[in-house]
Z-matrix of the N, CA and C atoms (Angstrom, degrees):
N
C 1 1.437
C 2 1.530 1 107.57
N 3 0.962 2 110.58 1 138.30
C 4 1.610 3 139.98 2 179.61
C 5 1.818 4 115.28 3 -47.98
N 6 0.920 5 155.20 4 123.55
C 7 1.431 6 139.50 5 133.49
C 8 1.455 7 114.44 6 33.19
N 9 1.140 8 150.23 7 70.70
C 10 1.870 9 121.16 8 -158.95
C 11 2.235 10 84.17 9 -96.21
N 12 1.408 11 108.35 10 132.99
C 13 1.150 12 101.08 11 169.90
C 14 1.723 13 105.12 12 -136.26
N 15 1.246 14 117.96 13 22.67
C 16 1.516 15 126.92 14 160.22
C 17 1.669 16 98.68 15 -74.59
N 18 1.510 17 108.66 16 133.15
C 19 1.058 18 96.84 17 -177.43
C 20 1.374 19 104.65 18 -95.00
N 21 1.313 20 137.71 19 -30.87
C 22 1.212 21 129.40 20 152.65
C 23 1.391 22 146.85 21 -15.30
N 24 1.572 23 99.60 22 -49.10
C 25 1.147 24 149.24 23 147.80
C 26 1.677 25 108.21 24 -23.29
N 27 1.525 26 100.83 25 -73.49
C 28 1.520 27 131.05 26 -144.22
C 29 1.967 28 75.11 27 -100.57
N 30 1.025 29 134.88 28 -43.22
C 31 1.451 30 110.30 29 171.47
C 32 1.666 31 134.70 30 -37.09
N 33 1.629 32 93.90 31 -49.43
C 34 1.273 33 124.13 32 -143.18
C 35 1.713 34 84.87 33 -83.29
N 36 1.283 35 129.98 34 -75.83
C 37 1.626 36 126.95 35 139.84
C 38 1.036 37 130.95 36 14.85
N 39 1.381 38 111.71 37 -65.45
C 40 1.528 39 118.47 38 174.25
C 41 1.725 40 103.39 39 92.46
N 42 1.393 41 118.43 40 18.68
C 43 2.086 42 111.02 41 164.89
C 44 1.037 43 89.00 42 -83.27
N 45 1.237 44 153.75 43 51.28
C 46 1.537 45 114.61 44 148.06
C 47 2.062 46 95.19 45 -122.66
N 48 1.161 47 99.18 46 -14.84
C 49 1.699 48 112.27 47 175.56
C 50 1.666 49 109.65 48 -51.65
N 51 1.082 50 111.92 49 131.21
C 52 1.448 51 121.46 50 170.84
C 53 1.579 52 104.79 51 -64.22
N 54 1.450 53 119.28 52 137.09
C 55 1.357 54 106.63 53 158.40
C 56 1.559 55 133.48 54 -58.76
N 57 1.185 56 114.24 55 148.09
C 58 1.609 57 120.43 56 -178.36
C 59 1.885 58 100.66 57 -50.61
N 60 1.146 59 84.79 58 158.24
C 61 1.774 60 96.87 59 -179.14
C 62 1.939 61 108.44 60 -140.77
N 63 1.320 62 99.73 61 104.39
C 64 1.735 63 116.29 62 159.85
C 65 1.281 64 105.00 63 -39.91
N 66 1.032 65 140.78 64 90.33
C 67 1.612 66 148.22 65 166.78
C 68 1.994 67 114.69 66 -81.11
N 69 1.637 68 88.83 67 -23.58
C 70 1.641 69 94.57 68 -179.64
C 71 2.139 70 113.84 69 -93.36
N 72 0.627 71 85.21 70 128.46
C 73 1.745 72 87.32 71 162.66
C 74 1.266 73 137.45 72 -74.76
N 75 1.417 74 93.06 73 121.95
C 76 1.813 75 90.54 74 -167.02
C 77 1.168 76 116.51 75 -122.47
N 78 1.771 77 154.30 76 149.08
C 79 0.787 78 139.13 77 135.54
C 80 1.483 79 131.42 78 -112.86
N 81 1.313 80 127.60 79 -169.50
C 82 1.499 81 130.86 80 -169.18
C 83 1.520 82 129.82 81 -136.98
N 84 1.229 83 130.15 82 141.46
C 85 1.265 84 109.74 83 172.91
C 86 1.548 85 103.39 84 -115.26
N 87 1.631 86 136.68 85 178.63
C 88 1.070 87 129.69 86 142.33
C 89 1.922 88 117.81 87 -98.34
N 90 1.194 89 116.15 88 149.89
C 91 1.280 90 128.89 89 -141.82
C 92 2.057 91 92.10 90 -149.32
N 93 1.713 92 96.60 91 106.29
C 94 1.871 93 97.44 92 -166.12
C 95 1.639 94 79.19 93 -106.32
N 96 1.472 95 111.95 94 136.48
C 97 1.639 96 132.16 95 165.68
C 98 1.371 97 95.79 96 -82.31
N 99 1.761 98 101.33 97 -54.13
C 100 1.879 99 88.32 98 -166.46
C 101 1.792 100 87.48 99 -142.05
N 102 0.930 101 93.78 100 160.33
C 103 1.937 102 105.88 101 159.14
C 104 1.361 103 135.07 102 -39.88
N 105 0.985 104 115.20 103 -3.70
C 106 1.719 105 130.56 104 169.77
C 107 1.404 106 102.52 105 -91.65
N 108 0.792 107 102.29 106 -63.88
C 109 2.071 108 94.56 107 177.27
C 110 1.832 109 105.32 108 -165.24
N 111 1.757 110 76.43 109 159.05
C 112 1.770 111 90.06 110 160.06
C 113 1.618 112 127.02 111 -99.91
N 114 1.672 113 111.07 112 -168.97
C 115 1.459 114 116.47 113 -178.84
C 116 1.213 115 81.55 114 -145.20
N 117 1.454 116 101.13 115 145.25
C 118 1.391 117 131.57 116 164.50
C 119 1.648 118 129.40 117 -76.41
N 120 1.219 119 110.53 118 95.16
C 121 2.171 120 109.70 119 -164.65
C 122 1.429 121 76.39 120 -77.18
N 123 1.498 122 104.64 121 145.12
C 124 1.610 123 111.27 122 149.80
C 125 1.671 124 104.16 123 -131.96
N 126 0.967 125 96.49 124 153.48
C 127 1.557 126 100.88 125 -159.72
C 128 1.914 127 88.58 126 -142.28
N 129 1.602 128 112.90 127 170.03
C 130 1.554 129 106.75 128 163.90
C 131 1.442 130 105.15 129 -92.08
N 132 1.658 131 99.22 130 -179.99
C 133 1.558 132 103.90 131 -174.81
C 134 1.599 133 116.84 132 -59.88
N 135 1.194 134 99.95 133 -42.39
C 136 1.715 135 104.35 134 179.35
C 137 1.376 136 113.48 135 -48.25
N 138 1.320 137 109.27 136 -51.47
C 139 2.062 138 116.96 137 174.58
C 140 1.276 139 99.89 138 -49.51
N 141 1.382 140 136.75 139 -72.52
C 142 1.039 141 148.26 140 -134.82
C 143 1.565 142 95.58 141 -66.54
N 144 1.841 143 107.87 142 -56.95
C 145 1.756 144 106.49 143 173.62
C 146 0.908 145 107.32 144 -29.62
N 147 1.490 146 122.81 145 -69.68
C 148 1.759 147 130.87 146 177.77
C 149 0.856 148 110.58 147 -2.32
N 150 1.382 149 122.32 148 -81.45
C 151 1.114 150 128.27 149 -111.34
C 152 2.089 151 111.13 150 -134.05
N 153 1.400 152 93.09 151 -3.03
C 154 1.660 153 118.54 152 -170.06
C 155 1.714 154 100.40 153 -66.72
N 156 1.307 155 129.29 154 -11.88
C 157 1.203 156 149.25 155 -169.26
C 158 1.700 157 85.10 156 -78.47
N 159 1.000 158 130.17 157 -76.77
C 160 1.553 159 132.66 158 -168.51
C 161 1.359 160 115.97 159 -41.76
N 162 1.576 161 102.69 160 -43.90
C 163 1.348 162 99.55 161 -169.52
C 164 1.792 163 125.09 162 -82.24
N 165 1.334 164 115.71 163 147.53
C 166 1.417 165 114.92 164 -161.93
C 167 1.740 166 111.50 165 -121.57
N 168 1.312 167 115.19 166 130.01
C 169 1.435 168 101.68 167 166.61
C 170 1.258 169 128.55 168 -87.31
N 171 1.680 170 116.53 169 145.40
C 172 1.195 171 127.66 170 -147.38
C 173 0.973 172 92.86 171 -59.41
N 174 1.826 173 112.96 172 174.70
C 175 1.752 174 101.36 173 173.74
C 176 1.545 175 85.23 174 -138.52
N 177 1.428 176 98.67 175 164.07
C 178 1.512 177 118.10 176 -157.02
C 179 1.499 178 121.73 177 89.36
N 180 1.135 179 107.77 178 -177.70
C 181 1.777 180 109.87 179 -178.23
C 182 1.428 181 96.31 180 -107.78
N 183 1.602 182 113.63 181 175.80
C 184 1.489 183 117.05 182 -159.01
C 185 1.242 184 125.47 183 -83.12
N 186 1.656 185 110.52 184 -3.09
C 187 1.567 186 135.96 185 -163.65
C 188 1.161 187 96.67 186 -91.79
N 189 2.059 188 117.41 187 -28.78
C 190 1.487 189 104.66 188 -158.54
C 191 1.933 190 74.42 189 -100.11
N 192 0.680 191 145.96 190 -33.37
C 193 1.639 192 133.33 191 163.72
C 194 1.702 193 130.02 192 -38.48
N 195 1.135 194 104.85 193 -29.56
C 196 1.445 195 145.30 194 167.03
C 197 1.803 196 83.88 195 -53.85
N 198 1.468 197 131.88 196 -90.76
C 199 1.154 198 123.98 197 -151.66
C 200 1.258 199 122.35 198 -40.89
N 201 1.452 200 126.83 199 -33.75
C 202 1.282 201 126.74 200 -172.94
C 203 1.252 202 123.47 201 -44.90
């Protein structure tokens, strides 16, 4: 797209709009169903306090994770 300098134009569009801004805090864990892959939960920080009690780190090194 071209230069747009109608401002009408450039209203209707929305370039002259500030981008949105994440004001909340979030974090994530990854979460494996099976050995082919994981998904990423994202939850906000408050959930996550919650709930960070459940979660466990793997044990072993990543080679012996590898076998599965």
């Amino acid at each position: 797209m071209k230069n747009v300098t109608d401002p009408n134009l450039r209203m209707i569009l929305g370039l002259d709009n500030e981008p949105p801004k994440n004001k909340e805090k979030y974090k994530g864990v990854m979460t494996f169903d099976h050995k082919t892959g994981g998904s990423v939960q994202v939850m906000t920080a408050e959930s996550y306090e919650r709930n960070k009690k459940y979660y466990v780190p793997r044990k072993g090194c990543r080679s012996v994770m590898k076998r599965f």
